[in-house]
C-alpha positions, 0 to 999 in steps of 0.5 A: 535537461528535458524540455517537458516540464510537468503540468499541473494536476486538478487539486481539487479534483483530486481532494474531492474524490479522496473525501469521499472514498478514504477514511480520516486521511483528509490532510495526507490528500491534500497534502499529496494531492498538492505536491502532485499537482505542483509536479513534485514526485512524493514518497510515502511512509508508513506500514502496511494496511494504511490506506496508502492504494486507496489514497492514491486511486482515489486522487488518480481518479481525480485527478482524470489521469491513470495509475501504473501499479508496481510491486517493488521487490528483488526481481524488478530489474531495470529490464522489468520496469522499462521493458525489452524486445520481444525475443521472438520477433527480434529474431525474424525482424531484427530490434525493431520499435515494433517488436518493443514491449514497454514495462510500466515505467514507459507506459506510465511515461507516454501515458502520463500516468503516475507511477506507483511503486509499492515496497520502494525500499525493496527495489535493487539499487540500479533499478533505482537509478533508473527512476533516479534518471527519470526523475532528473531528466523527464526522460530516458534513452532505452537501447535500440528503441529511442528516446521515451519522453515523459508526458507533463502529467507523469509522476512518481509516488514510490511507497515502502514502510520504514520499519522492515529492514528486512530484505530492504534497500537504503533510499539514496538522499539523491531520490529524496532530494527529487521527492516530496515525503509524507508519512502515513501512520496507522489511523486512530481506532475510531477511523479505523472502526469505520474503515472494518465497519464499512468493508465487512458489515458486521456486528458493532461488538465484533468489529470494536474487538477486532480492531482492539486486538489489531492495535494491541498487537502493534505495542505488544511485548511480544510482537515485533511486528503488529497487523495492520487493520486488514487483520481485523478486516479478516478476523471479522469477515472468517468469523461471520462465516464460520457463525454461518458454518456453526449454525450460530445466529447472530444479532445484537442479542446473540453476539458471535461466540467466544470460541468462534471469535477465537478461531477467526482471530487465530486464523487471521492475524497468525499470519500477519504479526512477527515474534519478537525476538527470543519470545518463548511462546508460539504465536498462537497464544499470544495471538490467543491472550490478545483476542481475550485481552480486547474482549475483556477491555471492552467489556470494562469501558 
């Protein structure tokens, strides 16, 4: 075994600043800012568009310590992730430490950062094994560079949505074994009111029929898969730009127009949600019908 152990993390720190920057998700920070100032590594599950980034800055931040973004998909091979000699160099100067570029699991090592790797579950199995060893030792051997020792401030927090089994991978029980999980939801639409409120500024009916159609296309019949709130983030940011591009003034005595409303909608969520199978209609009616339905169930409340 490693003779690093992990060094505690400021808890405090880290929910202090999580307050302040994340929306209704004061028990998942505590909860993960405890399990990493305990030294644990943690799994995160939950859709996308949840917050899970912003959470994890925000306790990095506070915590004092950096956050080593990974994108998890079919192409992170080990090589990738540890890193690899520098193929030029190597052939004037032969493997050298030098000529070593370090990929982000050894940066997050030696700098003693946490590591986060989104979409965990798409990550090939040996690359896996490599965070496995990690896990297990605090350290690893990289071929003709030596020995990589973790720093005791150095984490694991790996993120994947348990619901896309496509292109997905099996998290072994091995890795689960070594980690901490947290499942992170979708949040309730008063949290997520705030959430589109603060990041478009737009108008108060506008923003409530966005988030309406979001959650309406999560238990849609029709939809395999729904849009996170960042669906409703774009509806309103394109249709407050296509008012400008109409000549429509908005204001709390002009809303935005039906048909403006519309084509913001269809522009920004076609893209994020998934036909059921064996739907018979394009994704652009019912996309369509959702926009309407949200509008018409706000304008009976």
């Amino acid at each position: 075994m490693s003779t690093t152990t992990a060094q505690r993390l400021d808890v405090t720190g880290m929910v202090h600043v999580a307050r302040a920057r994340v929306v209704a998700r004061i028990r998942e920070a505590e909860v993960v800012a405890a399990a990493l100032s305990a030294g644990r590594n943690v799994l995160l599950e939950g859709p996308p568009g949840t917050g899970k980034t912003t959470l994890l800055r925000s306790l990095a931040d506070g915590a004092g310590v950096p956050l080593v973004l990974v994108e998890g998909n079919a192409e992170l091979t080990p090589t990738r992730l540890v890193g690899h000699h520098d193929a030029s160099r190597v052939l004037t100067e032969d493997y050298r430490p030098e000529n070593f570029v370090p990929g982000p699991l050894t940066r997050a090592m030696t700098d003693g950062a946490i590591l986060y790797v989104e979409e965990f579950n798409r990550v090939p199995e040996e690359t896996m094994n490599v965070l496995l060893g990690v896990l297990s030792e605090r350290e690893m051997h990289v071929p003709r560079f030596g020995r990589v020792t973790a720093r005791p401030t150095f984490r694991l927090v790996a993120a994947m949505n348990p619901f896309d089994a496509v292109g997905t991978a099996r998290v072994t029980p091995a890795l689960y074994d070594r980690s901490c999980r947290v499942a992170m939801g979708y949040q309730d639409e008063p949290a997520e009111l705030a959430v589109v409120a603060a990041a478009t500024g737009g108008p108060e009916g506008l923003v409530a029929q966005a988030v309406r159609a979001v959650r309406i296309t999560r238990d849609h019949a029709e939809l395999r898969i729904g849009s996170s709130v960042r669906g409703a983030i774009d509806s309103v940011l394109i249709a407050l730009e296509l008012a400008t591009v109409r000549g429509q003034a908005i204001s709390p005595a002009h809303p935005v127009e039906d048909t403006t409303g519309l084509d913001a909608a269809l522009a920004a969520l076609t893209g994020k949600v998934t036909l059921a199978d064996g739907a018979a209609r394009p994704v652009e009616d019912v996309v369509g019908d959702i926009w309407r339905r949200a509008g018409e169930e706000l304008g009976k409340a």
